[in-house]
ROKE-814310 format. One line per field, with one value per residue (C-alpha): residue number from 0; residue in three letters; x, y, z. Coordinates in nm, 2 decimals, decimal comma. Layout:
BEGIN
resi: [NUM  ...]
resn: [ALA  ...]
c1: [X  ...]
c2: [Y  ...]
c3: [Z  ...]
END
This chain:
BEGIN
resi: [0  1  2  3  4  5  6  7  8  9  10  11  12  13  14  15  16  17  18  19  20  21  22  23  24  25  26  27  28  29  30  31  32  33  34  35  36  37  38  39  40  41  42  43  44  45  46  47  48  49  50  51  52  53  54  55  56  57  58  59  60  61  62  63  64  65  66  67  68  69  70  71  72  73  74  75  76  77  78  79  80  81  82  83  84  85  86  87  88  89  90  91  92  93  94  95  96  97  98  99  100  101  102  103  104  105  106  107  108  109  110  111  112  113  114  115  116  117  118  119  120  121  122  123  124  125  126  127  128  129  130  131  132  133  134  135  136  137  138  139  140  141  142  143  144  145  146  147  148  149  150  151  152  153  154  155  156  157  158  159  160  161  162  163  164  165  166  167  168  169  170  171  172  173  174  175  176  177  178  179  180  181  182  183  184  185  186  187  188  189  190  191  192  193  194  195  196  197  198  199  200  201  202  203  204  205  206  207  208  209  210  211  212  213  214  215  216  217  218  219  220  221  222  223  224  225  226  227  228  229  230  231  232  233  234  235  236  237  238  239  240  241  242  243  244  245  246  247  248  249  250  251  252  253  254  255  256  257  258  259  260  261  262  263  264  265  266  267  268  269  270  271  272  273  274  275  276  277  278  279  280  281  282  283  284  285  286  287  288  289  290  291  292  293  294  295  296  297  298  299  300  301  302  303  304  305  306  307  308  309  310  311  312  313  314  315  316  317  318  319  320  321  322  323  324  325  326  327  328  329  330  331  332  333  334  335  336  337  338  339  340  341  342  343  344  345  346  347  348  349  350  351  352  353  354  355  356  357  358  359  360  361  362  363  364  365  366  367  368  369  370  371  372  373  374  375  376  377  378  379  380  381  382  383  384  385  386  387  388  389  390  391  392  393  394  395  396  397  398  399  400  401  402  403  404  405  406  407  408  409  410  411  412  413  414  415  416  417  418  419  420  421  422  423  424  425  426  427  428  429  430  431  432  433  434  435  436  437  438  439  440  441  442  443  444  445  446  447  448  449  450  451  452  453  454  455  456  457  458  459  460  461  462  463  464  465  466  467  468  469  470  471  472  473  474  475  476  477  478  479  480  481  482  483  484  485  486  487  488  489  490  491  492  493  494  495  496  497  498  499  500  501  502  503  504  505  506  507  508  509  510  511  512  513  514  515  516  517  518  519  520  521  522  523  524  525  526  527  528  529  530  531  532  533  534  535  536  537  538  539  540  541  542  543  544  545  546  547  548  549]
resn: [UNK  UNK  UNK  UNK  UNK  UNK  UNK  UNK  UNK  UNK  UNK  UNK  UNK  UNK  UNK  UNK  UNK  UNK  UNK  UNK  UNK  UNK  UNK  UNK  UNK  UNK  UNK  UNK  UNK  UNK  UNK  UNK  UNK  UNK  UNK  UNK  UNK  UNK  UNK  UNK  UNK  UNK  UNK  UNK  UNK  UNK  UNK  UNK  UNK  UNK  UNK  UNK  UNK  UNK  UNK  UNK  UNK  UNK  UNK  UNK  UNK  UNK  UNK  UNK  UNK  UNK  UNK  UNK  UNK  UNK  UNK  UNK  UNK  UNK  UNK  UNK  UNK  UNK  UNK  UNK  UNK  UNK  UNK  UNK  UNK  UNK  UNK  UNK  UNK  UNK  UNK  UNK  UNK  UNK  UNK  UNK  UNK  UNK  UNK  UNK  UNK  UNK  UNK  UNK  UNK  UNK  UNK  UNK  UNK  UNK  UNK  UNK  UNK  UNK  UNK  UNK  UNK  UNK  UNK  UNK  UNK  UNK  UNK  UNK  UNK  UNK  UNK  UNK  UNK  UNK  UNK  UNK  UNK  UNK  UNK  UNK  UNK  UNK  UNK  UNK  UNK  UNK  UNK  UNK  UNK  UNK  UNK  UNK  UNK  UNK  UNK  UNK  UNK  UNK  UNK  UNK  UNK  UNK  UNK  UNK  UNK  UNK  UNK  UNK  UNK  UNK  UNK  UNK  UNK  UNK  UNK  UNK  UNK  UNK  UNK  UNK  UNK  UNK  UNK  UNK  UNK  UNK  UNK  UNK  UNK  UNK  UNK  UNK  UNK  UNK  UNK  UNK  UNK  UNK  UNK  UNK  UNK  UNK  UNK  UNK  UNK  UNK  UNK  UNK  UNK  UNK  UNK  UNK  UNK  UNK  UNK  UNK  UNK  UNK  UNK  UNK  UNK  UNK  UNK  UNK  UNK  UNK  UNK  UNK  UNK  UNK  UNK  UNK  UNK  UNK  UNK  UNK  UNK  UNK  UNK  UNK  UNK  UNK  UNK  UNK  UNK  UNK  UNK  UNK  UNK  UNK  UNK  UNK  UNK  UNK  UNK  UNK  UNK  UNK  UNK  UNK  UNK  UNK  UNK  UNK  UNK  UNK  UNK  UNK  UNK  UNK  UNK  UNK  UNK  UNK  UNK  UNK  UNK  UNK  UNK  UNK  UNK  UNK  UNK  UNK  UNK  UNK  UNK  UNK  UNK  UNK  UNK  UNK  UNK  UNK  UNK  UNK  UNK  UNK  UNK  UNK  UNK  UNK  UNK  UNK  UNK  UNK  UNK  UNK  UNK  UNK  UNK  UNK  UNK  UNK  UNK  UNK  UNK  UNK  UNK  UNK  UNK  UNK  UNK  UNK  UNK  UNK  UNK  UNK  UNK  UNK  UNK  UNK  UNK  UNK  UNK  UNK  UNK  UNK  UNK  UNK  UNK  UNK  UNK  UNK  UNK  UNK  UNK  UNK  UNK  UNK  UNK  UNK  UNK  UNK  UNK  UNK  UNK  UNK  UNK  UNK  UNK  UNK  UNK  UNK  UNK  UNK  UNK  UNK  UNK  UNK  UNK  UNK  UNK  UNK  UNK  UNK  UNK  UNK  UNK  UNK  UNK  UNK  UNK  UNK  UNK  UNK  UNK  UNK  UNK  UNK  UNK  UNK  UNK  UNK  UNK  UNK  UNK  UNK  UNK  UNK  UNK  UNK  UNK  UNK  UNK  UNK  UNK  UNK  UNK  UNK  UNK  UNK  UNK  UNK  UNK  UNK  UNK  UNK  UNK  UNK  UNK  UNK  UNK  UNK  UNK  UNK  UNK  UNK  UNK  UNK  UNK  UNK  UNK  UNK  UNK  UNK  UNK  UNK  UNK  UNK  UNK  UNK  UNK  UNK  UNK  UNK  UNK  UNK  UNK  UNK  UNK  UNK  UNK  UNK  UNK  UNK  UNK  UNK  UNK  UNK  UNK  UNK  UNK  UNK  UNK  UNK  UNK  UNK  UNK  UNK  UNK  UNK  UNK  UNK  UNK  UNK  UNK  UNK  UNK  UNK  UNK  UNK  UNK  UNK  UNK  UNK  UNK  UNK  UNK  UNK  UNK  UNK  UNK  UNK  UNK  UNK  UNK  UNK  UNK  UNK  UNK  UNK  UNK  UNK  UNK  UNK  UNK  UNK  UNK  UNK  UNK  UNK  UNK  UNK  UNK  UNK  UNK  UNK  UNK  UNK  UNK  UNK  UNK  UNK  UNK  UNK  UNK  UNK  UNK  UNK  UNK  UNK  UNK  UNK  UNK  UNK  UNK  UNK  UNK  UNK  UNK  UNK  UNK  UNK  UNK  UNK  UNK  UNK  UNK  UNK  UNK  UNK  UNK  UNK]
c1: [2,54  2,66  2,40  2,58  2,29  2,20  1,91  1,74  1,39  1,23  1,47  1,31  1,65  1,76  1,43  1,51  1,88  1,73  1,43  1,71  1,79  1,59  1,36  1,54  1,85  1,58  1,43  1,76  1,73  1,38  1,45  1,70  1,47  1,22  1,44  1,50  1,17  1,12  1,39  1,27  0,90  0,71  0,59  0,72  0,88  0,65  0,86  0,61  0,87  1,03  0,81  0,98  0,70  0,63  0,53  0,69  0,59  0,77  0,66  0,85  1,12  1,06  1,10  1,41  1,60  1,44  1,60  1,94  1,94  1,87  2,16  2,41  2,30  2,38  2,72  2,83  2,77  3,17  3,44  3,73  3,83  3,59  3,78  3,75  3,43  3,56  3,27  3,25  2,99  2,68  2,62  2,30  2,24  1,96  1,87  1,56  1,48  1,66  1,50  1,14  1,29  1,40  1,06  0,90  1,08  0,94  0,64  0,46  0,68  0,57  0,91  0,85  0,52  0,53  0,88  0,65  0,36  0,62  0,84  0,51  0,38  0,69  0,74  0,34  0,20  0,53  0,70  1,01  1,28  1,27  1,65  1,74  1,51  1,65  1,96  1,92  1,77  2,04  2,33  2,18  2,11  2,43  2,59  2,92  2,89  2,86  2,49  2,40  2,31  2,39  2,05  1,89  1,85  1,63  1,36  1,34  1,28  1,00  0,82  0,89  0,74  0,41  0,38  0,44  0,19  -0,06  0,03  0,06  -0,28  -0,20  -0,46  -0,47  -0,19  0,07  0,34  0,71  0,88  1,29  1,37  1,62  1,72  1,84  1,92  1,61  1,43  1,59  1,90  1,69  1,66  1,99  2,08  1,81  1,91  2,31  2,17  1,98  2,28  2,54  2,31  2,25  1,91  1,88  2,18  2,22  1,94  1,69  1,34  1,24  0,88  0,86  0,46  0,49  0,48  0,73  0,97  1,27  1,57  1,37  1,32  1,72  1,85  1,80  1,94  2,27  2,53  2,63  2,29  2,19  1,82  1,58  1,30  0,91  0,70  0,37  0,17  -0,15  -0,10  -0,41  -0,69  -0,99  -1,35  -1,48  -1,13  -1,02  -0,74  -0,78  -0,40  -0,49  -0,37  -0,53  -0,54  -0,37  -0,07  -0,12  -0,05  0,26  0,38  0,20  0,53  0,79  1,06  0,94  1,18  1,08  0,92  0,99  0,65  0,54  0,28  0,09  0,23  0,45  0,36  -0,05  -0,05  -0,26  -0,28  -0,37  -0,74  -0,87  -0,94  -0,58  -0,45  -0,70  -0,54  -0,22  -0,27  -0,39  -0,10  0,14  -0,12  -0,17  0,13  0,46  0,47  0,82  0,80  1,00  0,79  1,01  0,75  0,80  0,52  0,62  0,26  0,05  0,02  -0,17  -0,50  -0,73  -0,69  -0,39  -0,28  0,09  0,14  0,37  0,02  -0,16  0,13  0,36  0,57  0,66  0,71  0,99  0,85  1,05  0,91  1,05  0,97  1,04  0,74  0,44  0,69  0,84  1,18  1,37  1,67  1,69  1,68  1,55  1,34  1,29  1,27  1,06  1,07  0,87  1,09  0,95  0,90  0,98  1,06  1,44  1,55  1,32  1,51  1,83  1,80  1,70  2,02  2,26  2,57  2,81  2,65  2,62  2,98  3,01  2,83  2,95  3,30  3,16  2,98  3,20  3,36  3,05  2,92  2,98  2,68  2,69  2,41  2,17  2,23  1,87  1,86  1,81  2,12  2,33  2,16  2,33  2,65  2,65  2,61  2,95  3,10  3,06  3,40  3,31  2,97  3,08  3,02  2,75  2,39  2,22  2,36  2,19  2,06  1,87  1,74  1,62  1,45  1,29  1,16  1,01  0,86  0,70  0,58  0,40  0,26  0,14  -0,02  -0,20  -0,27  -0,67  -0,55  -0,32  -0,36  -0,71  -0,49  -0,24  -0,48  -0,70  -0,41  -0,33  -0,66  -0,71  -0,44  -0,48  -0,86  -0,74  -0,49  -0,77  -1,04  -0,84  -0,75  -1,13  -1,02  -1,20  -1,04  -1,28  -1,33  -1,10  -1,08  -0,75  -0,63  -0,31  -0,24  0,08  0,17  -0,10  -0,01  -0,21  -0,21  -0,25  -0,30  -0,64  -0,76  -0,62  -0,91  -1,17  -1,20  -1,00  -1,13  -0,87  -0,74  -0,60  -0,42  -0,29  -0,12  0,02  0,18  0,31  0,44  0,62  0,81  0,60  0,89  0,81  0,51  0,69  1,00  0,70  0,59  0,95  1,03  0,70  0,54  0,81  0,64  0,85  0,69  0,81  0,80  0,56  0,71  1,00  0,81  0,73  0,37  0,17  0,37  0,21  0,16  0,28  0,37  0,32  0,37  0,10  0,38  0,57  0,33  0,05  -0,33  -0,33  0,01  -0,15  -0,44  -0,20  -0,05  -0,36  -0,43  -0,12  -0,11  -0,46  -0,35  -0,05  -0,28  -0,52  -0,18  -0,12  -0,46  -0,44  -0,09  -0,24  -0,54  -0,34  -0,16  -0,48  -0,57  -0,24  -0,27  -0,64]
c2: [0,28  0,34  0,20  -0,05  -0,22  -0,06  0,21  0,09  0,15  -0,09  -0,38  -0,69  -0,84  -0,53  -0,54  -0,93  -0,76  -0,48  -0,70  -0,89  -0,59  -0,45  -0,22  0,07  0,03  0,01  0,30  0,50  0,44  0,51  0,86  0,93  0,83  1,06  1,32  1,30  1,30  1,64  1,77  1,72  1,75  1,99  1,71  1,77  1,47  1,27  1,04  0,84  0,55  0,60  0,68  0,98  1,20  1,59  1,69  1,71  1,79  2,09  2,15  1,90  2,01  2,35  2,23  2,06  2,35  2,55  2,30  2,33  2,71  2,64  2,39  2,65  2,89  2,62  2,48  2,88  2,95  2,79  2,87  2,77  2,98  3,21  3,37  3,07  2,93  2,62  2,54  2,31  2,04  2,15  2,03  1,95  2,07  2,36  2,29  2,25  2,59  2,72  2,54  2,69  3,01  3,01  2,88  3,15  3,43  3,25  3,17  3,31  3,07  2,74  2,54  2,64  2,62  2,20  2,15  2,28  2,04  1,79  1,83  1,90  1,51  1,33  1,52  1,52  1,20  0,98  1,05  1,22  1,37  1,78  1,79  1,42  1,45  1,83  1,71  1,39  1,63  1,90  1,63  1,45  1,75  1,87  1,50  1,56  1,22  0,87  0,70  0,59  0,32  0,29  0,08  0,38  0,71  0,65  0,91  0,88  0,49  0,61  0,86  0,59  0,33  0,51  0,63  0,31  0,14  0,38  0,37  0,01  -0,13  -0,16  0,01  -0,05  -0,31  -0,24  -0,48  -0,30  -0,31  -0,32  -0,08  -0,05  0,32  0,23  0,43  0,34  0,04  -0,13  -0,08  -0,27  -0,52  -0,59  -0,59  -0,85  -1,09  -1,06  -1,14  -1,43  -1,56  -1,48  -1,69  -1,99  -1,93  -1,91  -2,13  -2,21  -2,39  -2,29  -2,21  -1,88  -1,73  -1,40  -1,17  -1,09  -0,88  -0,71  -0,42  -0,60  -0,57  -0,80  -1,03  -1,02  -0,99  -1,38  -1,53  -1,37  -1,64  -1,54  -1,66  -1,92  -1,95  -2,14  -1,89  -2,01  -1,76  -1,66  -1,46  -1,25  -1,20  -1,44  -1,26  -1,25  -1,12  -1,11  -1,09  -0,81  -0,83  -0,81  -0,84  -1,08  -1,39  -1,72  -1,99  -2,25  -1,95  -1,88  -2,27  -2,31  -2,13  -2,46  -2,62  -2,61  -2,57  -2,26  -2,11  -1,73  -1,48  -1,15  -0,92  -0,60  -0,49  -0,28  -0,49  -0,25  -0,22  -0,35  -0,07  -0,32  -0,41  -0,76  -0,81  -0,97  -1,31  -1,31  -1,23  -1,50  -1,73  -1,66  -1,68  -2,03  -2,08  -2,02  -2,18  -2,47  -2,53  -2,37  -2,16  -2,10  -1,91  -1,57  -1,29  -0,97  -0,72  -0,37  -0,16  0,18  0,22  0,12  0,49  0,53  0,33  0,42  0,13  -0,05  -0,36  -0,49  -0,83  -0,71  -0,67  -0,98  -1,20  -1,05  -1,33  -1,43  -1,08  -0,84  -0,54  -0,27  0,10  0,37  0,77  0,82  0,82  0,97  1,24  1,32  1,22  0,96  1,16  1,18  0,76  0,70  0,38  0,19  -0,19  -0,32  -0,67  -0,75  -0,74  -1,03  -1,31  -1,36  -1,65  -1,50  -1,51  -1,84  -1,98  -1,88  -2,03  -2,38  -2,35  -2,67  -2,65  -2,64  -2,37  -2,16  -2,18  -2,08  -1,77  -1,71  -1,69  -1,40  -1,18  -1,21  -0,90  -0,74  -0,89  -1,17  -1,37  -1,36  -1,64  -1,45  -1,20  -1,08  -1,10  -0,74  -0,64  -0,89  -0,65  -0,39  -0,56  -0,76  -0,40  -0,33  -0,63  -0,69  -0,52  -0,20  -0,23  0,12  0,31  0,14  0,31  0,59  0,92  1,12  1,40  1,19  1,02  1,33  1,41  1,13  1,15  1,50  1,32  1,05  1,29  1,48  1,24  1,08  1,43  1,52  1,21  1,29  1,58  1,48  1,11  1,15  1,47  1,27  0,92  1,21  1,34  1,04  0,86  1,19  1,14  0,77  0,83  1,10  0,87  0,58  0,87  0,93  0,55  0,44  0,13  0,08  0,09  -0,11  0,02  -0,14  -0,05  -0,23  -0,02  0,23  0,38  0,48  0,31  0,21  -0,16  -0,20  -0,50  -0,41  -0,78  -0,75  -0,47  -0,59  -0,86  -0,68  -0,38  -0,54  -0,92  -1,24  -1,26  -0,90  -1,05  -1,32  -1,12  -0,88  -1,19  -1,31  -1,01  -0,77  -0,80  -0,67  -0,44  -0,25  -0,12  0,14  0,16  0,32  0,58  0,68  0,71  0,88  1,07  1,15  1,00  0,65  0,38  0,08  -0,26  -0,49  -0,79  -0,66  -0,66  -1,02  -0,90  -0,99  -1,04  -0,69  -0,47  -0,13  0,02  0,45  0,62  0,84  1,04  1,20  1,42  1,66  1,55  1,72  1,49  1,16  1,26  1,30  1,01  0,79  0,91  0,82  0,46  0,42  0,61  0,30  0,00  0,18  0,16  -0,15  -0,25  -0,05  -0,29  -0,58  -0,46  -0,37  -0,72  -0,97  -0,72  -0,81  -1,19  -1,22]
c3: [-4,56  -4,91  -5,19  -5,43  -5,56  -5,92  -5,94  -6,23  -6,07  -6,37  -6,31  -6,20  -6,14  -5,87  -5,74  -5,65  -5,50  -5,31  -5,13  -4,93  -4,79  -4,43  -4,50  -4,31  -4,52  -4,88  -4,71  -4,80  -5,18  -5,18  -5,06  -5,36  -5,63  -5,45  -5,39  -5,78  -5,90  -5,66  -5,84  -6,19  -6,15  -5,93  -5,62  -5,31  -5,12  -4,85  -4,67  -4,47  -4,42  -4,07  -3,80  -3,67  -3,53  -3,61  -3,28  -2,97  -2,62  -2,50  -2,14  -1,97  -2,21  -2,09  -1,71  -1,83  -1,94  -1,67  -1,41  -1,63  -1,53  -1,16  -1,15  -1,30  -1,02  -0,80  -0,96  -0,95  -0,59  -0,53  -0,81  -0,83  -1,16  -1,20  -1,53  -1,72  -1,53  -1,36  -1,09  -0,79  -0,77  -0,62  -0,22  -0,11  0,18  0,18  -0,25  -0,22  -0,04  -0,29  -0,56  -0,44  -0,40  -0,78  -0,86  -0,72  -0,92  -1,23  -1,17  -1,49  -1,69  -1,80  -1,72  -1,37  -1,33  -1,48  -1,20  -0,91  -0,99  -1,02  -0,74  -0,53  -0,67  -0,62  -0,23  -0,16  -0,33  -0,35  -0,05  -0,20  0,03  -0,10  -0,09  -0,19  -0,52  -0,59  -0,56  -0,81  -1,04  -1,04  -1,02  -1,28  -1,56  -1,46  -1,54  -1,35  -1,21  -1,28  -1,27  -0,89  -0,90  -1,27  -1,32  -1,29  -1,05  -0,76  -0,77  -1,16  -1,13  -0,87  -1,07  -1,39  -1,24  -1,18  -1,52  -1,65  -1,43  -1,56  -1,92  -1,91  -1,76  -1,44  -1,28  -0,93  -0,93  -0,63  -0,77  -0,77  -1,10  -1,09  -1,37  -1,61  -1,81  -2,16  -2,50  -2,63  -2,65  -2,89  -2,68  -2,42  -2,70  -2,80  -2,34  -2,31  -2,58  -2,49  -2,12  -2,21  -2,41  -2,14  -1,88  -2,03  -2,06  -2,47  -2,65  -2,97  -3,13  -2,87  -3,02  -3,01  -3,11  -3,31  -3,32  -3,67  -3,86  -3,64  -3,62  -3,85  -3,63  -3,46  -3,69  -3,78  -3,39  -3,30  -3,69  -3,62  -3,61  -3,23  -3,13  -3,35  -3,24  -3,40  -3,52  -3,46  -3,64  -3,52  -3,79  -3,78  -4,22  -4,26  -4,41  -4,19  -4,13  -4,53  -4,69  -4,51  -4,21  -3,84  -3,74  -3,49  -3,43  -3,45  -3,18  -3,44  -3,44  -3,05  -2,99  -3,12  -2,80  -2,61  -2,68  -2,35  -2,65  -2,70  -2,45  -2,50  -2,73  -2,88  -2,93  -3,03  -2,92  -3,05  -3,34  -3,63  -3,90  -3,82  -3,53  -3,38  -2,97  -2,90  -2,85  -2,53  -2,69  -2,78  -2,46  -2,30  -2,52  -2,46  -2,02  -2,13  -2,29  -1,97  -1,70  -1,86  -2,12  -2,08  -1,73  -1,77  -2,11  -2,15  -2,28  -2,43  -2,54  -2,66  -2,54  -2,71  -2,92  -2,62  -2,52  -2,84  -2,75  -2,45  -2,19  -2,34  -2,11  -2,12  -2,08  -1,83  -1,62  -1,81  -1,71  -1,49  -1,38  -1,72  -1,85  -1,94  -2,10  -2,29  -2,32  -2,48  -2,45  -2,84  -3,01  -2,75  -2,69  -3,01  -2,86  -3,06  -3,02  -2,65  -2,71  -2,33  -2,25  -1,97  -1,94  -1,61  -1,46  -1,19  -0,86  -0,60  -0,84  -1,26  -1,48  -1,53  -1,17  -1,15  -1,47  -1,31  -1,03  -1,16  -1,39  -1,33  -1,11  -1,41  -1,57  -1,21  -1,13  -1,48  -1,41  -1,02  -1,20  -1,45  -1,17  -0,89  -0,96  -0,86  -0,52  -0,27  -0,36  -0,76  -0,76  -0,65  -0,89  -1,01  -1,39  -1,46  -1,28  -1,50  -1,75  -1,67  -1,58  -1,92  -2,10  -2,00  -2,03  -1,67  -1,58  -1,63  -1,45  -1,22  -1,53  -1,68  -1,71  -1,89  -1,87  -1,61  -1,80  -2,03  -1,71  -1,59  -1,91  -1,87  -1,56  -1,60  -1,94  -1,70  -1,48  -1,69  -1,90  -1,60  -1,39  -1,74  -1,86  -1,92  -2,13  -2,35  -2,45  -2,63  -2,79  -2,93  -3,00  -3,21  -3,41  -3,50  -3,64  -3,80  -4,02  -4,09  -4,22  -4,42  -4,56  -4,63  -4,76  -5,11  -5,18  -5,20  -4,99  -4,69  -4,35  -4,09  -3,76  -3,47  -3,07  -3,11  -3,35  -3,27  -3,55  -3,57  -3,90  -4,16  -4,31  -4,64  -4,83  -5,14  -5,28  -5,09  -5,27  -5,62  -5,55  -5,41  -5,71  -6,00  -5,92  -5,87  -6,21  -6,19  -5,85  -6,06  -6,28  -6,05  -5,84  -6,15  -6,34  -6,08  -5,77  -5,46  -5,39  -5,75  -5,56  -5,31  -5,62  -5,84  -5,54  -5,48  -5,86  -6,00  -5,73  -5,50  -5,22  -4,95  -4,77  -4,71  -4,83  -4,55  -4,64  -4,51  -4,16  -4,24  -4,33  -4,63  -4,97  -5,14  -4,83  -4,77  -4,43  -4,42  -4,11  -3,96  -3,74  -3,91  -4,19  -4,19  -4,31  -4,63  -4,74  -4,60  -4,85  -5,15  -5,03  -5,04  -5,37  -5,52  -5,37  -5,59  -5,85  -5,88  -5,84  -6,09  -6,34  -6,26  -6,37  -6,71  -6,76  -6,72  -6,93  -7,17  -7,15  -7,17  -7,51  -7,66  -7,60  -7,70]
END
């Protein structure tokens, strides 16, 4: 999106312009003051605003591309053009012979040695049929067909659903999830609200409840004028435990859900920018809530940090008739740009299909009309197939669904994350806090230890700190004098370094948000020093100031 606000870093009055803006899109002029100062000085740019990770996992990549050369050998066994290279689909019959066979002949390599462990799991422990599953596989990674069933391929939902039930607390649970393979999660987002919209179940001037501070798109999704939903926000920016912040969420904010006009709510959780999970008092509270207040709440949560703390529980586990839960593959893996997620609903009995069904007869017909293109009995429609059908406009259902080679990258992601999950979660969990305390060490703020704690991203609320070392007075006249968004302006402009505005999360007025994904220790040390190095200036200013007037 091209810039047109003026980039006069020391302008109050484009300072004002720019903070209407989301954070994602200020994130963009940040980057060219930075990318200015690099030019013209000798720092070397940090961009710690988007949480893109610098890792990625390549073994189940390498099984992926592994498989791809297994399902050429198996789309070249009939040609029709052999001089130009124009293939028959591959046939079934006999695969997965030959897929061991091919195995074999590799096995020194590491792609083949991660498909034999997971073809022998999902055969051996899950029941697989050898040449049904080698068959979804090569079909899929081969993509020369449309999605069957387009909510998602069969084997992949399988081996999905048991990573998810292990990444997402469910222990021992043996409830089946109906699962849904979307570009991402905030493609899941977008499905879910159109749904809810399309189905009478959230209408204009319905109350919503938004978990800040939040990812912003979620914060802007339900004010769009096609929804029209009244926004009930419940915040965990109040300043607890000594002045310091907890990111938790009181029970006065927790009981604004008690109200049965409260038709749903929109979570992260672990919450972004906090990178905080919700503690077990909170999510006491909030089972409370739904037994005793509103049963029939809608709970949309997206789950993609949970991988990042030891013994995580989704509230698709805490509350699993009121819960649809969104999950996406991007960040654990270092795949934002294969955009798969998954959203899970639970399959016998939900608060969708419940709300459905206790629509009025008006509003039914209404909606037997719009589905019955797609079966005999569109009443009983289950919400998350109007998901899918509502993400094609319902018409073009037959083709809806994610493509099948991103499906089957995501299942050999599942898979693996789920066989080596005692391996590689306390890996990446380590990485990560390794980073954040070397981002804390160099600002000489203190970071309290929490079990809740992700992360991922670092919010710092630099108001808090302007009291604690420079005394209330000094906060004053940092309130007073200087838009909050000045803060990450200065960073970008002087030391070459982004983050992003908090308030822009719907965080605290002067907080920060840096991302511990995306940059190696040493940079989060420079970067900690710099964010001192700005409050310290700060300080001198207003120093300097109270001189001049006494």
């Amino acid at each position: 999106m091209k810039n047109t606000i003026s980039t006069n870093p020391e302008n109050a009055k484009y300072e004002k312009e720019l903070a209407n803006m989301s954070p994602f899109e200020i994130k963009n002029t940040l980057i060219n003051l930075a990318e200015k100062n690099a030019r013209h000085s000798t720092s070397t740019l940090l961009n710690a605003g988007r949480g893109n990770p610098n890792w990625l996992l390549s073994y189940p990549r390498k099984a992926y591309f592994t498989l791809g050369e297994f399902a050429m050998s198996e789309a070249d066994r009939v040609a029709f053009d052999e001089s130009i290279g124009i293939v028959a689909s591959p046939t079934q019959d006999g695969m997965a012979a030959r897929f061991l066979d091919f195995l074999a002949q590799r096995n020194d390599e590491t792609g083949a040695k991660v498909l034999k462990h997971f073809y022998t799991h999902m055969t051996g422990d899950l029941g697989a049929d050898p040449d049904d599953l080698v068959f979804e596989m090569v079909d899929g990674i081969l993509g020369d067909h449309y999605p069957t069933p387009p909510r998602i391929l069969k084997n992949v939902e399988t081996i999905t659903r048991e990573y998810l039930r292990q990444a997402m607390g469910g222990g021992d649970d043996d409830s089946v999830y109906d699962l849904f393979a979307t570009e991402g999660s905030t493609a899941g987002m977008c499905y879910a609200f159109d749904t809810l919209k399309q189905n009478f179940l959230m209408e204009p001037g319905d109350k919503i409840a938004l978990f800040t501070p939040c990812f912003t798109p979620y914060l802007e999704i339900p004010k769009l004028a096609e929804f029209g939903l009244e926004v009930v926000t419940v915040s965990a920016n109040a300043v607890e435990k000594d002045g310091y912040h907890d990111w938790q969420y009181s029970k006065e904010e927790i009981d604004k859900l008690r109200d049965p006009s409260v038709k749903a709510v929109c979570i992260t959780n672990p919450s972004n920018p906090p990178s905080v999970c919700f503690s077990k008092e909170v999510l006491d509270m909030l089972v409370d809530v739904v037994k005793n207040d509103n049963p029939q709440l809608m709970i949309i949560t997206d789950d993609v940090y949970g991988t990042f703390i030891e013994g995580f529980r989704s509230l698709m586990y805490v509350l699993p008739y009121n819960t649809l839960c969104l999950y996406s593959f991007s960040k654990y893996f270092g795949a934002t740009g294969w955009r798969v997620a998954a959203m899970a609903l639970r399959r016998d009995k939900n608060v969708f299909d419940d709300r459905l069904a206790a629509l009025p007869a008006d509003k039914k017909a209404a909606l037997s009309k719009r589905y019955e293109s797609l079966t005999l009995d569109p009443d009983n429609l289950k919400f998350i197939d109007r998901l899918v059908a509502d993400s094609r406009l319902v018409g073009l259902n037959h083709t809806a669904g994610l493509s099948t080679p991103q499906q089957v990258q995501m299942a050999l992601f599942a898979a693996f994350a789920y066989l080596h999950r005692d391996e590689l979660q306390p890996k990446l969990i380590n990485m990560i806090h390794t980073r954040l305390d070397d981002l804390w060490s160099t600002t000489g703020f203190r970071l309290l230890p929490d079990p809740n704690r992700a992360g991922y991203y670092s919010e710092i609320d630099l108001m808090v700190w302007a009291k604690k070392i420079y005394g209330e007075d000094f906060a004053i006249y940092l309130d007073s004098h200087y838009q909050p968004l000045d803060f990450v302006i200065r960073m970008a402009d002087e030391t070459a370094i982004v983050l992003l505005n908090g308030d822009g999360f719907d965080g605290p007025k002067w907080s920060v948000r840096a991302s511990l994904a995306n940059l190696d220790s040493a940079a989060y040390r420079k970067i900690g020093t710099e964010i001192r190095k700005i409050l310290d200036q700060y300080h001198d200013e207003f120093v300097n100031a109270t001189k001049a007037e006494s």
